[in-house]
C-alpha positions as a Markdown table, in Angstrom:
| # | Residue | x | y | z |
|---|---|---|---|---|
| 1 | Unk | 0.0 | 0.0 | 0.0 |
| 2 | Unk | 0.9 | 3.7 | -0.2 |
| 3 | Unk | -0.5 | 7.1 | -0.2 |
| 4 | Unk | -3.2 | 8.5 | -3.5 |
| 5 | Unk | -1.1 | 11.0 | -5.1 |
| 6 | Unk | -4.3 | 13.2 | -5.2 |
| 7 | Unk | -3.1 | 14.2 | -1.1 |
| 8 | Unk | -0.6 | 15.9 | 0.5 |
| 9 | Unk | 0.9 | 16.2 | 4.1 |
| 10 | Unk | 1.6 | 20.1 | 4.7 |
| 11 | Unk | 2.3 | 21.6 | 8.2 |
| 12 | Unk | -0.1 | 24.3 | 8.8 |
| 13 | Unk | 0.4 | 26.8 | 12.2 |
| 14 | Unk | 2.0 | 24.1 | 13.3 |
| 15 | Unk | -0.3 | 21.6 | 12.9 |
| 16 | Unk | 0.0 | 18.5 | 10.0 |
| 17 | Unk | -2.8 | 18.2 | 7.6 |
| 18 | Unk | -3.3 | 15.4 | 5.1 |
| 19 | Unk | -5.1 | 17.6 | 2.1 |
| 20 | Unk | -6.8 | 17.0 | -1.2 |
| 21 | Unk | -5.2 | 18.2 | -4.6 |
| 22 | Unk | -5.9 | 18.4 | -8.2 |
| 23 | Unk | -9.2 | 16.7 | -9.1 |
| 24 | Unk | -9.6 | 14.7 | -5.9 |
| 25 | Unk | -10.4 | 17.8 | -4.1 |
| 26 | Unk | -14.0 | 17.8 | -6.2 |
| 27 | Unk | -14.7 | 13.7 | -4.9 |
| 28 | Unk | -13.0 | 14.5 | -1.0 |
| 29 | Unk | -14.2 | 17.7 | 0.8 |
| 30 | Unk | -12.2 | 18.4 | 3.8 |
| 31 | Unk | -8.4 | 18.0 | 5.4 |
| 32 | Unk | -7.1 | 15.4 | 8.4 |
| 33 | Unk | -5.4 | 16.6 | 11.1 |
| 34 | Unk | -2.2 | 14.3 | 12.1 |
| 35 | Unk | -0.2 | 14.2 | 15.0 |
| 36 | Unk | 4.0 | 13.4 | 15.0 |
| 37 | Unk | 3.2 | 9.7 | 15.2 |
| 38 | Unk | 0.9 | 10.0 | 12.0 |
| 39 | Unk | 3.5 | 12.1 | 9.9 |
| 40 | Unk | 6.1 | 9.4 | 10.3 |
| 41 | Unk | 3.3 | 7.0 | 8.9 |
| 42 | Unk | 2.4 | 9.1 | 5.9 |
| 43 | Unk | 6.3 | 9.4 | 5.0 |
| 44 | Unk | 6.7 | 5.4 | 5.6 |
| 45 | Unk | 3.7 | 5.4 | 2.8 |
| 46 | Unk | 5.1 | 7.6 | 0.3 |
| 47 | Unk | 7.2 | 4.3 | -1.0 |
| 48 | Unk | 5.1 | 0.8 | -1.4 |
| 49 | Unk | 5.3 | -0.7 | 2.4 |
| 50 | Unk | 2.8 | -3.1 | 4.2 |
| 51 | Unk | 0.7 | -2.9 | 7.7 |
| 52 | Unk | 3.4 | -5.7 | 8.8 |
| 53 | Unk | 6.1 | -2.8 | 8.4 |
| 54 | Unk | 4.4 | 0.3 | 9.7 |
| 55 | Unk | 3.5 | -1.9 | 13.0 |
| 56 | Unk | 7.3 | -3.1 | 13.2 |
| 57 | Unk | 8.6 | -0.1 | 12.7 |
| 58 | Unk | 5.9 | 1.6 | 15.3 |
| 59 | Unk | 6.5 | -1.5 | 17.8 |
| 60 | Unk | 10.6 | -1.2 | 17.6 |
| 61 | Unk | 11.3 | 2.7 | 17.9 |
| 62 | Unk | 8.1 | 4.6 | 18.6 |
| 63 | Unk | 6.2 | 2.5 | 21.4 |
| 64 | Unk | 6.6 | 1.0 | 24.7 |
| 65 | Unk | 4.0 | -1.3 | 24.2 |
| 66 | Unk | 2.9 | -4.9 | 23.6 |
| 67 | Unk | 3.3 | -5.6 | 20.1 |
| 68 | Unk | -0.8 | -6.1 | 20.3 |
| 69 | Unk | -1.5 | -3.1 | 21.5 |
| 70 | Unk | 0.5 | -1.4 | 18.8 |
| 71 | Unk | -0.8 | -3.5 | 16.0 |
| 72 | Unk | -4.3 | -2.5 | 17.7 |
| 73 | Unk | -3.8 | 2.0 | 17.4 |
| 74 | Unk | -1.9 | 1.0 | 14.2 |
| 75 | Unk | -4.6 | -0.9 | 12.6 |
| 76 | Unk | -7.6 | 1.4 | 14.5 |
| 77 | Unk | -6.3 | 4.9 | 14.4 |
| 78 | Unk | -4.2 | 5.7 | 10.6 |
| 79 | Unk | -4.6 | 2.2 | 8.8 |
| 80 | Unk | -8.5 | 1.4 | 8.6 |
| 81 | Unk | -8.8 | 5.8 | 8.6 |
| 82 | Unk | -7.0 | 6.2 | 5.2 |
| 83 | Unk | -8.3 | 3.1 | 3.5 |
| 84 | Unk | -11.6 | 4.0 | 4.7 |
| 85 | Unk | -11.4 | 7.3 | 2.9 |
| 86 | Unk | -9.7 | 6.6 | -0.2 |
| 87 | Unk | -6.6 | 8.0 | 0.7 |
| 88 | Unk | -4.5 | 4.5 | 0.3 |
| 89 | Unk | -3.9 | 2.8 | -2.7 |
């Protein structure tokens, strides 16, 4: 999987938005907002990569957590989100 090239991750008063461009804009009305944790994610998903590698790379240098739990927020929070809405490909 990686990210539609119809969105864009821009940094906004200091927050991260994922926003629409070109003709997606006219099918996706809106912006998310991401936090430090979600960033890394969408950067990891600008090249082809998996769930397996997101959660191993969440699990190894982000987390102190039970690889469960992480696959759990991974899976919950930014995976299921973005597929959801179109935004993975």
């Amino acid at each position: 999987m990686r990210v539609d090239d119809g969105f864009v991750l821009r940094e906004i008063a200091g927050d991260y938005v994922i926003i629409p461009t070109g003709k997606t804009v006219l099918d996706f009305n809106g912006m998310i907002t991401v936090n430090e944790v979600g960033v890394s994610i969408w950067k990891m998903l600008q090249e082809e990569t998996t769930f397996e590698n997101i959660v191993k790379w969440a699990f190894l240098d982000e987390y102190d957590a039970d690889e469960e739990t992480v696959k759990a927020d991974v899976q919950e929070i930014f995976w299921t989100a973005l597929k959801r809405l179109g935004i993975l490909k």
